[in-house]
C-alpha positions in Angstrom: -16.8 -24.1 44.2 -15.8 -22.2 47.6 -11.9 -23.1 47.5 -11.5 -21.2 44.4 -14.0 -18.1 45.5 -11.9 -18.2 48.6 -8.3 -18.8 47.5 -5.3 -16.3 48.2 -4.5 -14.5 45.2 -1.3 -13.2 47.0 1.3 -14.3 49.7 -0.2 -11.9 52.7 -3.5 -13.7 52.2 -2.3 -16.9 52.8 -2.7 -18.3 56.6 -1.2 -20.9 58.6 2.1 -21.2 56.1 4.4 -18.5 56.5 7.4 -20.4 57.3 7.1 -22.1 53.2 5.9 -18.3 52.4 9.0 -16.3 53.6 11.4 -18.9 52.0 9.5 -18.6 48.5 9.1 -15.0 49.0 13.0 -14.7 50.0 13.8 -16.3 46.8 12.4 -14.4 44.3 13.7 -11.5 45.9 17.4 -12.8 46.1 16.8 -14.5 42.7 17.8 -18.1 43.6 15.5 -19.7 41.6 15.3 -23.1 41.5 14.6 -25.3 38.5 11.9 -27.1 39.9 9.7 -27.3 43.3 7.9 -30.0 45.3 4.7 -29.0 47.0 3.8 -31.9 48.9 1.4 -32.6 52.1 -1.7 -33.7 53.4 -5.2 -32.5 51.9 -6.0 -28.4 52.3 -2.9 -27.0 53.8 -3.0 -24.7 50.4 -0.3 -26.4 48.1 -1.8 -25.6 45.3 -2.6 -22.0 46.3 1.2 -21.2 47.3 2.4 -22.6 44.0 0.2 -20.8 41.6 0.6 -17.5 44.0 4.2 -18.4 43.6 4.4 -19.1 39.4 2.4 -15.9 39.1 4.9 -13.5 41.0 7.9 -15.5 38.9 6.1 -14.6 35.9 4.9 -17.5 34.3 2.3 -17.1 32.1 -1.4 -19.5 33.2 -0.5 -21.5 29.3 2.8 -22.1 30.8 1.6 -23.4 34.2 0.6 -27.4 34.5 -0.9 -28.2 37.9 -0.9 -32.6 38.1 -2.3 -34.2 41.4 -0.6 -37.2 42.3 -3.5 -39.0 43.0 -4.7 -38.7 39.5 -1.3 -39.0 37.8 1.2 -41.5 39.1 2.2 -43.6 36.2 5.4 -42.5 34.4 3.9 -42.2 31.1 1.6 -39.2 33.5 4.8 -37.7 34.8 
């Protein structure tokens, strides 16, 4: 599949998003974590790439990652 030969492995790869980029990246750096984030638009505008990018630089581990798509999963048993 393309998306995932072609997805950003780091921050400076991504395009079009560097408003959501400098605030994550400002984060880490001032360590203001917060307990949980929201990625949420339309199809391809690289949600999914900016939070795994994001989980890796915050450390967490790929067994500790769990990626749900709200079009799959939107029961509250899912959540």
């Amino acid at each position: 599949m393309l998306y995932r030969k072609y997805r950003p492995q780091r921050f400076k790869e991504v395009i079009g998003q560097d408003h959501v980029v400098s605030v994550l990246e400002n984060s880490i750096k001032l360590g203001t974590l917060a307990h949980a984030y929201l990625f949420a638009g339309s199809r391809g505008t690289g949600k999914t790439s900016i939070a795994r990018i994001f989980a890796r630089e915050i450390g967490t581990s790929e067994h500790d990652l769990y990626e749900m798509d709200a079009a799959s999963n939107r029961g509250i048993d899912d959540i």
